[in-house]
N, CA, C and O atoms as CSV, one atom per row, in Angstrom:
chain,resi,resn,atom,element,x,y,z
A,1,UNK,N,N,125.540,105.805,-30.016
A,1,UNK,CA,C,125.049,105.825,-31.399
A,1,UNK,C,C,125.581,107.029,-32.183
A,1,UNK,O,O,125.979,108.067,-31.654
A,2,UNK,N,N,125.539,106.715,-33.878
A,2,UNK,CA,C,126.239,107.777,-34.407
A,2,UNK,C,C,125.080,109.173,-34.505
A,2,UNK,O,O,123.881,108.896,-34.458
A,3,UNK,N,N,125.349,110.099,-34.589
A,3,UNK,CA,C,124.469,111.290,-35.151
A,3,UNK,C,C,124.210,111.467,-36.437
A,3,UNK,O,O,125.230,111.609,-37.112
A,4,UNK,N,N,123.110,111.513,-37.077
A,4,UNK,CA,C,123.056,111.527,-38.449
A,4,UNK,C,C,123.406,113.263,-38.555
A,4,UNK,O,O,122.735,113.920,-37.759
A,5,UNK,N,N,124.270,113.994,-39.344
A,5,UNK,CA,C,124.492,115.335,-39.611
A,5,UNK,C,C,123.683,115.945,-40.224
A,5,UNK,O,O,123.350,115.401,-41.277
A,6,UNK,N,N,122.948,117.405,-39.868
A,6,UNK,CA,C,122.112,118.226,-40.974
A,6,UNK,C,C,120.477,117.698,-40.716
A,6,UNK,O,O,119.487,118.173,-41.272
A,7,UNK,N,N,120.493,116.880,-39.981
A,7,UNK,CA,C,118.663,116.477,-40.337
A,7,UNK,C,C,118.287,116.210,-38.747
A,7,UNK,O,O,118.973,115.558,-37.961
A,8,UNK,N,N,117.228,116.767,-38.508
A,8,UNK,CA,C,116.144,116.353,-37.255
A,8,UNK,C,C,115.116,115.715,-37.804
A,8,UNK,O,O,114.815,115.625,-38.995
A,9,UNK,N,N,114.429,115.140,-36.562
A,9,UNK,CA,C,113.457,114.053,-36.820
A,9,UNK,C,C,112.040,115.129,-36.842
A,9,UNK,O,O,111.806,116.114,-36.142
A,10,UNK,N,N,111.164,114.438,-38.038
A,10,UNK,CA,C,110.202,115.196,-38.637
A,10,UNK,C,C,109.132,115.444,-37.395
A,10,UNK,O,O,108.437,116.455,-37.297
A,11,UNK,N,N,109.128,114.487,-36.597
A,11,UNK,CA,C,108.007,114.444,-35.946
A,11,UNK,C,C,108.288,115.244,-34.617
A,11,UNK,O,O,107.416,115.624,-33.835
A,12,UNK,N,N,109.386,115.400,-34.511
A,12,UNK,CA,C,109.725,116.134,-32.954
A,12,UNK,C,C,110.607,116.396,-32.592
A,12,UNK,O,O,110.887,116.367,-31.394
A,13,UNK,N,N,111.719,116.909,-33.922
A,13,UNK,CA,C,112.629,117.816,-33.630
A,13,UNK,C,C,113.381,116.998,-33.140
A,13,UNK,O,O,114.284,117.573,-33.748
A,14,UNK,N,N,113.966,116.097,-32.555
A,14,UNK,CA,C,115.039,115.541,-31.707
A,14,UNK,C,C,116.063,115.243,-32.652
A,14,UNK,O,O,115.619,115.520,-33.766
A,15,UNK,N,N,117.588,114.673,-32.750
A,15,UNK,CA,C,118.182,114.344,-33.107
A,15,UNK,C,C,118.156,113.179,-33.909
A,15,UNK,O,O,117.420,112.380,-33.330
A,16,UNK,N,N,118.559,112.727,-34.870
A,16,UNK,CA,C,118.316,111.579,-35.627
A,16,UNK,C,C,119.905,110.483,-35.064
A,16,UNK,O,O,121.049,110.872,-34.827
A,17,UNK,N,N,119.363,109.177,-35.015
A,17,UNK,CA,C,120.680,108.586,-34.665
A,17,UNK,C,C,120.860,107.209,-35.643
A,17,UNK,O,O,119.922,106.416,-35.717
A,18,UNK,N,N,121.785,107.034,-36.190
A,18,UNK,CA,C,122.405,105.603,-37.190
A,18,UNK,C,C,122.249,104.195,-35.458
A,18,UNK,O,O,123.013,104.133,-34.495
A,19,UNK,N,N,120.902,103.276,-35.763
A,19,UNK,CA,C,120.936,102.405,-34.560
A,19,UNK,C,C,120.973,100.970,-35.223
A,19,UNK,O,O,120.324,100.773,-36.251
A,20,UNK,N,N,121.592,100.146,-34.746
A,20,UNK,CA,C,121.327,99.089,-34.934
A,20,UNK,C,C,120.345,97.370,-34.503
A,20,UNK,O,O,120.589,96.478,-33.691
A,21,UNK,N,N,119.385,97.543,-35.374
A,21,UNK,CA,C,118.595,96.527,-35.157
A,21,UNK,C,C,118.953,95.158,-35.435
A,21,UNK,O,O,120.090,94.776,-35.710
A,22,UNK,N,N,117.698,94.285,-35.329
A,22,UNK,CA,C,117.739,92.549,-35.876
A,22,UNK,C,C,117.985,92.389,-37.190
A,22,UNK,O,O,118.703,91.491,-37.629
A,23,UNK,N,N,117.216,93.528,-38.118
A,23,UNK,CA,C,117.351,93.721,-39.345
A,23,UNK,C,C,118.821,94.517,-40.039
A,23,UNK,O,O,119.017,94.850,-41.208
A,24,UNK,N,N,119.576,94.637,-39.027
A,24,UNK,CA,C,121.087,95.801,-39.671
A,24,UNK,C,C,120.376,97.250,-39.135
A,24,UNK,O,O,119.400,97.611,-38.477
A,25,UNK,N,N,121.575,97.855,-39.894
A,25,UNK,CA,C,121.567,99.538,-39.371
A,25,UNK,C,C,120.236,99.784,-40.050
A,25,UNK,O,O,119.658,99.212,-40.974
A,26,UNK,N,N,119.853,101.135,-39.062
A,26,UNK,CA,C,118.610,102.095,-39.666
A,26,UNK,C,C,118.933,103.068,-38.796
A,26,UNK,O,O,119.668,103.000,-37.810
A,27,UNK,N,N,117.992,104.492,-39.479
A,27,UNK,CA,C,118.118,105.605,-39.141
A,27,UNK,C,C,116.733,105.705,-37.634
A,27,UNK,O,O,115.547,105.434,-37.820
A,28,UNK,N,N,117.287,106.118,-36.354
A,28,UNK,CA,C,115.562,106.083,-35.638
A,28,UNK,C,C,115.800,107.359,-34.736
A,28,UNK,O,O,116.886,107.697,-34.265
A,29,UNK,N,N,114.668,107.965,-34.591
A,29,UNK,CA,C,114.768,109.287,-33.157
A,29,UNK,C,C,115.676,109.120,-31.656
A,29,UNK,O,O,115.493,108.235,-30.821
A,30,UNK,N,N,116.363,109.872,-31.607
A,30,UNK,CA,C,117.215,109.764,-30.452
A,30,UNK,C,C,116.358,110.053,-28.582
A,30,UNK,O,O,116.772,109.976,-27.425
A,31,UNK,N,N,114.675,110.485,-29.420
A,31,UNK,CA,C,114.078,110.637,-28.159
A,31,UNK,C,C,113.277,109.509,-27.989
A,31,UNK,O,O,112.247,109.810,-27.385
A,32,UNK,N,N,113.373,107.822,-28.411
A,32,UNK,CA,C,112.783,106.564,-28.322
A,32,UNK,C,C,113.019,106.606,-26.599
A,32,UNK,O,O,113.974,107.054,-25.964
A,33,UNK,N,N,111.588,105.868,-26.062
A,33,UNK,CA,C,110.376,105.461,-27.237
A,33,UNK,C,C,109.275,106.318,-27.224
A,33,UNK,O,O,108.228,106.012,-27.793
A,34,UNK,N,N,109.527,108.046,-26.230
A,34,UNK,CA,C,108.259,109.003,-26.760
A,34,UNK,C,C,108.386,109.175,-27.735
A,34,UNK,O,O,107.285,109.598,-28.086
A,35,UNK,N,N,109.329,109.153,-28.999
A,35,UNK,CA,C,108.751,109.220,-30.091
A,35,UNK,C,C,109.245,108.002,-31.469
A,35,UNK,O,O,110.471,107.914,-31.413
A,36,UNK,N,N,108.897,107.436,-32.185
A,36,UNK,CA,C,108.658,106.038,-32.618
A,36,UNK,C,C,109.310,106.240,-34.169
A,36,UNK,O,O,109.161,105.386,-35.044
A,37,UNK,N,N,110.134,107.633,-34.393
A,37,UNK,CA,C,110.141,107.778,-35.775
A,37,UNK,C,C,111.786,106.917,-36.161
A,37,UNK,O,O,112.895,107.011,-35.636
A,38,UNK,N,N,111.116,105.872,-37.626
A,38,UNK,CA,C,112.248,104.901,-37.919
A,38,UNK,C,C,112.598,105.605,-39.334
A,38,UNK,O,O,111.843,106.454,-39.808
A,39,UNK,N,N,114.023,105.119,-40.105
A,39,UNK,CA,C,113.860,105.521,-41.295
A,39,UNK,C,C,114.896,104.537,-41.825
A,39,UNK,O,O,115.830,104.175,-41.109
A,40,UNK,N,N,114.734,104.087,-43.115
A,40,UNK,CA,C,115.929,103.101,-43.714
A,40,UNK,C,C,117.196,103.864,-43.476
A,40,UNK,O,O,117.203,105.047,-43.138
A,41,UNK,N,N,118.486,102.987,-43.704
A,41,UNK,CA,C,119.365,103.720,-44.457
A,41,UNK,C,C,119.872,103.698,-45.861
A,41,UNK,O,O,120.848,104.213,-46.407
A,42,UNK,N,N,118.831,102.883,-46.298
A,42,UNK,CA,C,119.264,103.217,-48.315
A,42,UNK,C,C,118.071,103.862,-48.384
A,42,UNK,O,O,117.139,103.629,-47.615
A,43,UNK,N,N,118.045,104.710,-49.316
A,43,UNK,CA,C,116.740,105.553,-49.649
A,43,UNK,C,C,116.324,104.872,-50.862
A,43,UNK,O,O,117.200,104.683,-51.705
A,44,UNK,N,N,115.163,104.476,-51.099
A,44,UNK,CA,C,114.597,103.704,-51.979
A,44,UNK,C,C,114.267,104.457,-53.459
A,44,UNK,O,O,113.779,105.583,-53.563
A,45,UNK,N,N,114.638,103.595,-54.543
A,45,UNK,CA,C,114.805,104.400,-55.365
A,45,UNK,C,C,113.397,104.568,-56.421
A,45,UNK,O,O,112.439,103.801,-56.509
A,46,UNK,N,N,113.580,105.479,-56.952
A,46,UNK,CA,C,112.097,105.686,-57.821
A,46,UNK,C,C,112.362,105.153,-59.299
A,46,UNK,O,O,113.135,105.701,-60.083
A,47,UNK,N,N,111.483,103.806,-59.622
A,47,UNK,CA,C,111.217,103.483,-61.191
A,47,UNK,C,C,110.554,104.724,-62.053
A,47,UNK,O,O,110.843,104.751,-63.250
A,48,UNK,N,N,109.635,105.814,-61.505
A,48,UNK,CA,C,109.294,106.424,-62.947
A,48,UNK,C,C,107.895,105.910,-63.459
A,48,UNK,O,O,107.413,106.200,-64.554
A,49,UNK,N,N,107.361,105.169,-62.582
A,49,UNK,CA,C,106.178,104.397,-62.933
A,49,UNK,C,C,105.092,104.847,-61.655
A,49,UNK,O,O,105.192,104.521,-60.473
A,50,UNK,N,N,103.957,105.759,-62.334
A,50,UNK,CA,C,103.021,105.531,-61.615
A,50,UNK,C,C,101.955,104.813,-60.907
A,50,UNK,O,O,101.179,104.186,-61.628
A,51,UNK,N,N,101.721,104.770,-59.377
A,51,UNK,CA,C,101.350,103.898,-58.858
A,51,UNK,C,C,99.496,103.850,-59.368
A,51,UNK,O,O,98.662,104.755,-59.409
A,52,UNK,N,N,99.417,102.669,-59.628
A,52,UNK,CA,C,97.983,102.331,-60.644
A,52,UNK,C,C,96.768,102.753,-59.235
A,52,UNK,O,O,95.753,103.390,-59.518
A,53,UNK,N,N,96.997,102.383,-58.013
A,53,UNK,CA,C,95.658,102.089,-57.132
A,53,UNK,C,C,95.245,103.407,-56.762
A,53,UNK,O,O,94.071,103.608,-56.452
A,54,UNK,N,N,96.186,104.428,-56.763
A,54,UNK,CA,C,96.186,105.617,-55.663
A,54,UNK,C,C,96.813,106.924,-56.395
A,54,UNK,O,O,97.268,107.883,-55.771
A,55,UNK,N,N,96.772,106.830,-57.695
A,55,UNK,CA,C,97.006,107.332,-58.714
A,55,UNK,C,C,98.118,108.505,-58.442
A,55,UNK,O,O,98.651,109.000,-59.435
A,56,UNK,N,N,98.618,109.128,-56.699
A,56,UNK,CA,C,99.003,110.341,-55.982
A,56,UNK,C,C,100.901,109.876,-56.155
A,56,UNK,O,O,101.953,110.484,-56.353
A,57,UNK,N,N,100.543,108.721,-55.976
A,57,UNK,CA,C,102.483,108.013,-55.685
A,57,UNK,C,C,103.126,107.527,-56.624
A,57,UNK,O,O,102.509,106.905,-57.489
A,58,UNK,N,N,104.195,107.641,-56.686
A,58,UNK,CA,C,105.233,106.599,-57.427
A,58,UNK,C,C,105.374,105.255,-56.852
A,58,UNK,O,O,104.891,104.906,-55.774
A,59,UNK,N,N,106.076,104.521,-57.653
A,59,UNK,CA,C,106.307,103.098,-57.626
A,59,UNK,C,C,108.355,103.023,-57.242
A,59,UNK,O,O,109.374,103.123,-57.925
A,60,UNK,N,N,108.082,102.833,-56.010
A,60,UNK,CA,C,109.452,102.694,-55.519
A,60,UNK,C,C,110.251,101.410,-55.237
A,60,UNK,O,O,109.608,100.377,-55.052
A,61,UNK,N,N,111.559,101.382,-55.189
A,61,UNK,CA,C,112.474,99.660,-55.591
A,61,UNK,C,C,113.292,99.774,-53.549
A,61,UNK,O,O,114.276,100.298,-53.027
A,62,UNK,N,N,112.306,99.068,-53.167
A,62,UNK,CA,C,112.528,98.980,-51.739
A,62,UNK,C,C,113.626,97.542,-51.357
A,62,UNK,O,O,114.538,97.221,-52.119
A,63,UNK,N,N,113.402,97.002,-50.406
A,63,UNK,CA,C,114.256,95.599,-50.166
A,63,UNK,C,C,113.765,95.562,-48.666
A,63,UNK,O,O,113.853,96.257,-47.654
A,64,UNK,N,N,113.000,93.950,-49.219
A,64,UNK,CA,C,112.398,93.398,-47.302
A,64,UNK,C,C,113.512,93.156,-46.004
A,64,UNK,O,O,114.736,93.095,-46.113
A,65,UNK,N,N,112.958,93.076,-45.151
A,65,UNK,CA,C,113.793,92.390,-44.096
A,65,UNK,C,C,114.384,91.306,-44.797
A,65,UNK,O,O,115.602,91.409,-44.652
A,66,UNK,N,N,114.220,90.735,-45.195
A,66,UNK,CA,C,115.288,89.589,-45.368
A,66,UNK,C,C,116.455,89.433,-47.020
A,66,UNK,O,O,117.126,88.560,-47.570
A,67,UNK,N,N,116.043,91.112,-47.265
A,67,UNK,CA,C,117.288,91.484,-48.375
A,67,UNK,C,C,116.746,91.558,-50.219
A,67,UNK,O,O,117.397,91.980,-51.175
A,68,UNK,N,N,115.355,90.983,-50.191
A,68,UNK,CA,C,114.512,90.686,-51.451
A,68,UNK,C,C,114.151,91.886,-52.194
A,68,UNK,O,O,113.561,92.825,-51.659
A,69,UNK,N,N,114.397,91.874,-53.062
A,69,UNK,CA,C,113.594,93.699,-53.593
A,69,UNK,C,C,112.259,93.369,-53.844
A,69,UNK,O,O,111.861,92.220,-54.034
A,70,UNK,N,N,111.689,94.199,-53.844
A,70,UNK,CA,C,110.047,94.650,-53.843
A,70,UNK,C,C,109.889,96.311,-54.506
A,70,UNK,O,O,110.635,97.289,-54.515
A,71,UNK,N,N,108.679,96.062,-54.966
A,71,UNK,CA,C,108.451,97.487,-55.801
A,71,UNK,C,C,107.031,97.717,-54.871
A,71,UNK,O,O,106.098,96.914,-54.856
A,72,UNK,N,N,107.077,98.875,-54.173
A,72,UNK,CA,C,105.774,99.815,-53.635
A,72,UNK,C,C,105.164,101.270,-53.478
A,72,UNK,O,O,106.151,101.917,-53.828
A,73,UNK,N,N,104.554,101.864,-53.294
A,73,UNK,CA,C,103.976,103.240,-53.783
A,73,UNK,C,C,104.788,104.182,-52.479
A,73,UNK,O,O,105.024,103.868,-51.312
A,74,UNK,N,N,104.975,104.995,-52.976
A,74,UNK,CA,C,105.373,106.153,-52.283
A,74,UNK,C,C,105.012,106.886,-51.199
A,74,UNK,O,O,105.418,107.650,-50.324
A,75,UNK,N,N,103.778,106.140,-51.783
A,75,UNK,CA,C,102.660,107.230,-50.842
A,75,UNK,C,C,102.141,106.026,-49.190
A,75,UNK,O,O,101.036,106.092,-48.652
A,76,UNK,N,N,102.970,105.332,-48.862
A,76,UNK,CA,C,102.499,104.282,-48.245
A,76,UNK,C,C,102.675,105.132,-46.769
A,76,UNK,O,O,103.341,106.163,-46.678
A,77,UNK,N,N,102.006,104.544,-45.729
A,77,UNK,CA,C,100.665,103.986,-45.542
A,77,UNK,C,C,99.333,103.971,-45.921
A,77,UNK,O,O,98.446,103.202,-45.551
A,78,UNK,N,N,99.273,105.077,-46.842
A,78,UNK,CA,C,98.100,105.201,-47.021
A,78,UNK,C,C,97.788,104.661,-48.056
A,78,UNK,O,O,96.622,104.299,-48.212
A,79,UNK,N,N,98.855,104.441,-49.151
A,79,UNK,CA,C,98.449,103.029,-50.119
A,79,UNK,C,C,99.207,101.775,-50.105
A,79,UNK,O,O,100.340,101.640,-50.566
A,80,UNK,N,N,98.586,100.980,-49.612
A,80,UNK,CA,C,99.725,99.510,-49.845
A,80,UNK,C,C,99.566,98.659,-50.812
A,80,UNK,O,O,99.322,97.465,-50.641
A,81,UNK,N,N,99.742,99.431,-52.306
A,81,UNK,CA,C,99.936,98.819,-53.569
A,81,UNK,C,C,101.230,98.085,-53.577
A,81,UNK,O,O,102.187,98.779,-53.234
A,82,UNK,N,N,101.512,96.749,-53.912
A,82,UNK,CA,C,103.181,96.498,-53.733
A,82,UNK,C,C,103.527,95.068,-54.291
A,82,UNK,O,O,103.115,93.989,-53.866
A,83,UNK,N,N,104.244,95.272,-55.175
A,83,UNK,CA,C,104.764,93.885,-56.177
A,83,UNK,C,C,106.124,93.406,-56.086
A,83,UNK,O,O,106.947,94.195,-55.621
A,84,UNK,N,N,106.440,92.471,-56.377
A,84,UNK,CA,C,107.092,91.574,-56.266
A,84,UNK,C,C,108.041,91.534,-57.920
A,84,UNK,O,O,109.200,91.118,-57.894
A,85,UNK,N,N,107.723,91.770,-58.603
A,85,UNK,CA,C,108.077,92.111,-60.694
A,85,UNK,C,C,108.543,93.829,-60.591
A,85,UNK,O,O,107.971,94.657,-59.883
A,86,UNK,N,N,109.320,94.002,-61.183
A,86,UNK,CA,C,109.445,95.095,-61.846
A,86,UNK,C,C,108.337,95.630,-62.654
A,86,UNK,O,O,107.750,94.869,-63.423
A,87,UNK,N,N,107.911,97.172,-62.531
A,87,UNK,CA,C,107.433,97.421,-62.953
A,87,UNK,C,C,107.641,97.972,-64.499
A,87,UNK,O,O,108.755,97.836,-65.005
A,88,UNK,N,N,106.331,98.734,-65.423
A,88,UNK,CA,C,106.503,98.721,-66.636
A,88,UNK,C,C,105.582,99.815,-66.420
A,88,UNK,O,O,104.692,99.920,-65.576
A,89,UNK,N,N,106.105,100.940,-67.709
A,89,UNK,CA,C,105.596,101.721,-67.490
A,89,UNK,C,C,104.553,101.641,-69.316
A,89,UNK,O,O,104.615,102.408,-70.276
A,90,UNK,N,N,103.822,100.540,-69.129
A,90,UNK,CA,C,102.891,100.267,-70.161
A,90,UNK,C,C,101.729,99.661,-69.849
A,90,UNK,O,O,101.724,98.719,-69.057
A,91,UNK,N,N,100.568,100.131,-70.443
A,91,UNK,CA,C,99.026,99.572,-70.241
A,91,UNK,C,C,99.104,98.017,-70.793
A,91,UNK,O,O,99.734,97.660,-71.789
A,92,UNK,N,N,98.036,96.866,-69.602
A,92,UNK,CA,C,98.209,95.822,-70.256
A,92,UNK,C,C,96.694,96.186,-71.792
A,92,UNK,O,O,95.700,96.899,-71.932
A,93,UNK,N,N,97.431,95.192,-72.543
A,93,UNK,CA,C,96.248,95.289,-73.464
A,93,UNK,C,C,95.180,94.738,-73.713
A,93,UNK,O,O,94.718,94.865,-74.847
A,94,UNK,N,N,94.419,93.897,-72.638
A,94,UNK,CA,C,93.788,92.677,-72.497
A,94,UNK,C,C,92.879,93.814,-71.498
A,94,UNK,O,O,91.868,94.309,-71.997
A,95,UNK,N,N,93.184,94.103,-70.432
A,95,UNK,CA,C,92.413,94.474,-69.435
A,95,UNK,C,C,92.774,96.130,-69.162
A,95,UNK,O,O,92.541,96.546,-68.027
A,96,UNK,N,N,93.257,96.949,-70.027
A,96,UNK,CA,C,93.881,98.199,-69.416
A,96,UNK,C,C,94.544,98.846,-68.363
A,96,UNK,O,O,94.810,100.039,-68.219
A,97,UNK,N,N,94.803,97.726,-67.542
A,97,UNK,CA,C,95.335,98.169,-65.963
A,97,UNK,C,C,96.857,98.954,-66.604
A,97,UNK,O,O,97.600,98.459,-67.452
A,98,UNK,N,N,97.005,100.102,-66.011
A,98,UNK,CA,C,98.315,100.549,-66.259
A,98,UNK,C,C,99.362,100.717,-66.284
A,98,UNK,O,O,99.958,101.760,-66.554
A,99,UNK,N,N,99.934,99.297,-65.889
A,99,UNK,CA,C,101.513,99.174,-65.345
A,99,UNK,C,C,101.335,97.504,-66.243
A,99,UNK,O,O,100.283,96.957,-66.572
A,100,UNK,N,N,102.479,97.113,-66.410
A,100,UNK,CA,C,103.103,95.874,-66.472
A,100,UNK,C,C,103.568,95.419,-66.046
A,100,UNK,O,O,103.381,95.984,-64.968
A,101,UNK,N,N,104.506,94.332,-65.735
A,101,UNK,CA,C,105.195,93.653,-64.805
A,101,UNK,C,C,106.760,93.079,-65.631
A,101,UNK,O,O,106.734,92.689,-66.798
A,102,UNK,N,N,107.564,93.103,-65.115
A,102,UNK,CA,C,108.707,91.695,-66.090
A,102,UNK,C,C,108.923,90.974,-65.019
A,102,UNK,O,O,109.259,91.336,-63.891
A,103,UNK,N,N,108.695,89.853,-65.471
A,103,UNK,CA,C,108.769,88.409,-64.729
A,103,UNK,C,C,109.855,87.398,-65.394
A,103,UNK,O,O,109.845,87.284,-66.619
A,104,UNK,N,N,110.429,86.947,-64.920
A,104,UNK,CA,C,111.736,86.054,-65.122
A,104,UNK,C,C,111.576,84.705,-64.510
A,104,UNK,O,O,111.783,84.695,-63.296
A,105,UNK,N,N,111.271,83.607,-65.031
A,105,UNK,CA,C,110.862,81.895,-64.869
A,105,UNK,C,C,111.949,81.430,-65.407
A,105,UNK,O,O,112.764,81.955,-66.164
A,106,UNK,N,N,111.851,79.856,-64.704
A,106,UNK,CA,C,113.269,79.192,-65.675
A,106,UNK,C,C,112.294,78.163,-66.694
A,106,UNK,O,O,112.790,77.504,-67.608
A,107,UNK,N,N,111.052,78.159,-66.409
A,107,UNK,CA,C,110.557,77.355,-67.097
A,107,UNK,C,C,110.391,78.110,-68.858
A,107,UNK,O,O,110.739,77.722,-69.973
A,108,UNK,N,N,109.644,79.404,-68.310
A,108,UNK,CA,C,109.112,80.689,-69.049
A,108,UNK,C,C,110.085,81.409,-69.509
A,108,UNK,O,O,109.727,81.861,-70.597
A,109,UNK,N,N,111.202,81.772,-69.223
A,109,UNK,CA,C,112.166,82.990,-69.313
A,109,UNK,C,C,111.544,84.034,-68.851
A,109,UNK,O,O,110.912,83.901,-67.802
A,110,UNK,N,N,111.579,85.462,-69.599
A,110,UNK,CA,C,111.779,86.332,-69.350
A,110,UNK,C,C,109.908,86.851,-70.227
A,110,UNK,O,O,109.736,86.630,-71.426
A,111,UNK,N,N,108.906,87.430,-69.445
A,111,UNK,CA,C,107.425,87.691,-70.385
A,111,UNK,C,C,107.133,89.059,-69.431
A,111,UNK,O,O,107.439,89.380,-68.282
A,112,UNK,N,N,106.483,89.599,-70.372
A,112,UNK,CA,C,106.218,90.891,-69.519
A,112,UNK,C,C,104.984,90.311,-69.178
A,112,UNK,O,O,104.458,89.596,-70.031
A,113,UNK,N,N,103.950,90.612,-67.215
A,113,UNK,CA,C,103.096,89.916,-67.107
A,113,UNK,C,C,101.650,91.023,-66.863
A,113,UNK,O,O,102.019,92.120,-67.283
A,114,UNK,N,N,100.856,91.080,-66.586
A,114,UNK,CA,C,99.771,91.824,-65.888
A,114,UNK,C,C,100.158,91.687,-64.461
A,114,UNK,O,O,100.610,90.744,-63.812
A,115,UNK,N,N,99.829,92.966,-64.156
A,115,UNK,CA,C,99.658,91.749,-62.388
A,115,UNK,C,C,98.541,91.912,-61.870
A,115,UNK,O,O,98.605,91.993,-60.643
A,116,UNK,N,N,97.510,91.997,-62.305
A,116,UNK,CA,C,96.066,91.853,-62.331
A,116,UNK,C,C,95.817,90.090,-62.217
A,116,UNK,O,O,96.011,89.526,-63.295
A,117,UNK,N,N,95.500,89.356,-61.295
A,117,UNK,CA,C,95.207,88.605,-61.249
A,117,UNK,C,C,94.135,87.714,-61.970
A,117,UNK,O,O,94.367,86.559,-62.327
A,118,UNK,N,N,92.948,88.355,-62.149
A,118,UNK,CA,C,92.320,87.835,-62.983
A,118,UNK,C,C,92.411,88.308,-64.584
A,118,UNK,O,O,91.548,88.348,-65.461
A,119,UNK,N,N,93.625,88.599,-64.583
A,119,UNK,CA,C,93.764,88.866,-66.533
A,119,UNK,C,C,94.355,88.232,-67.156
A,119,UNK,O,O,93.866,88.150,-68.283
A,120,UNK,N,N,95.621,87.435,-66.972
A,120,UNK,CA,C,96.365,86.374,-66.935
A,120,UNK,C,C,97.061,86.871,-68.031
A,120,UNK,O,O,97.697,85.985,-68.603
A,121,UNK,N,N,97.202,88.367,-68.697
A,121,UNK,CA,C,98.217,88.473,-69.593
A,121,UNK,C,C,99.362,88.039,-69.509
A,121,UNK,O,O,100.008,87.870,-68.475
A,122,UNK,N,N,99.664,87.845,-70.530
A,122,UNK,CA,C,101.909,87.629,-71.063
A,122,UNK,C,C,102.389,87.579,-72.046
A,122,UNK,O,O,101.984,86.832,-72.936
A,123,UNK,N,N,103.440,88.400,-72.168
A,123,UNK,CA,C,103.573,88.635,-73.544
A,123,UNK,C,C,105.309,88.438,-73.358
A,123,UNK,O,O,105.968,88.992,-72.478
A,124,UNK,N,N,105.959,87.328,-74.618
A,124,UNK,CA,C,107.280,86.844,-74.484
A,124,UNK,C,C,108.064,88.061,-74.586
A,124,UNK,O,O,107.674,88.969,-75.320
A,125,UNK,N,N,109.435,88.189,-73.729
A,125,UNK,CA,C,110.250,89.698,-74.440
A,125,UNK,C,C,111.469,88.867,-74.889
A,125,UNK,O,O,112.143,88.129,-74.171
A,126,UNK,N,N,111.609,89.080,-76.004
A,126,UNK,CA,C,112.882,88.489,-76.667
A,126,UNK,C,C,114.289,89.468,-75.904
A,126,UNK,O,O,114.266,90.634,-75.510
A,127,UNK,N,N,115.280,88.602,-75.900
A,127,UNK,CA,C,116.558,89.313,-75.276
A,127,UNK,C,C,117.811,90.421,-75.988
A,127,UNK,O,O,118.560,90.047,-76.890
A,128,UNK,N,N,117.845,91.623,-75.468
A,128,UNK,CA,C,118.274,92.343,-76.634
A,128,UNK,C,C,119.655,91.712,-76.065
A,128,UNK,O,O,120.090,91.163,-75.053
A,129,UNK,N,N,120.121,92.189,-77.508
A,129,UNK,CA,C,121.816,91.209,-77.807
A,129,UNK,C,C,122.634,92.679,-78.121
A,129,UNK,O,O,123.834,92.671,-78.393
């Protein structure tokens, strides 16, 4: 395995190594499996949008196992706030929750949404030209 340069593993000092899983490359401890520490290799990037549940994290642009982007808090495990829409860094106006969503339908186009489930906001965004 390759050596990642400049960085040890947080939890126990050992060497960090580039390994390859089911899912593609990731970063994991070279002292597996006494110690369990994994890490992506894209670093997930920050929208700028605070996370509404846990008020401590940002709202970060991750990508699942199977390649999908997803937006989730920073602060995770300890918050598993996490959407599926881009976030917005605007209060809905129906229910005050503090983020928005943009959602893209082929039926709908393009509406900024709540993602408050029981608020059912949407509001159309016309396309800048």
């Amino acid at each position: 395995p390759e050596v990642v340069e400049g960085r040890k593993c947080p939890k126990c000092e050992s060497d960090l190594w580039v390994r390859t899983g089911r899912y593609g490359k990731f970063i994991g401890c070279s002292s597996y499996p006494k110690c369990k520490h994994i890490e992506s290799l894209e670093q997930p990037e920050n929208t700028g949008v605070e996370c509404p549940q846990c008020k401590k994290g940002e709202i970060l642009t991750r990508k699942s196992r199977r390649g999908k982007i997803f937006y989730s808090c920073s602060e995770y495990p300890s918050c598993d706030y996490a959407l599926w829409n881009e976030p917005l860094k605007e209060a809905c106006p129906q229910c005050q929750w503090p983020i928005l969503t943009i959602k893209t339908t082929k039926s709908r186009g393009t509406e900024k949404v709540c993602p408050q489930k029981d608020c059912g906001y949407s509001e159309k965004v016309e396309k800048e030209e």
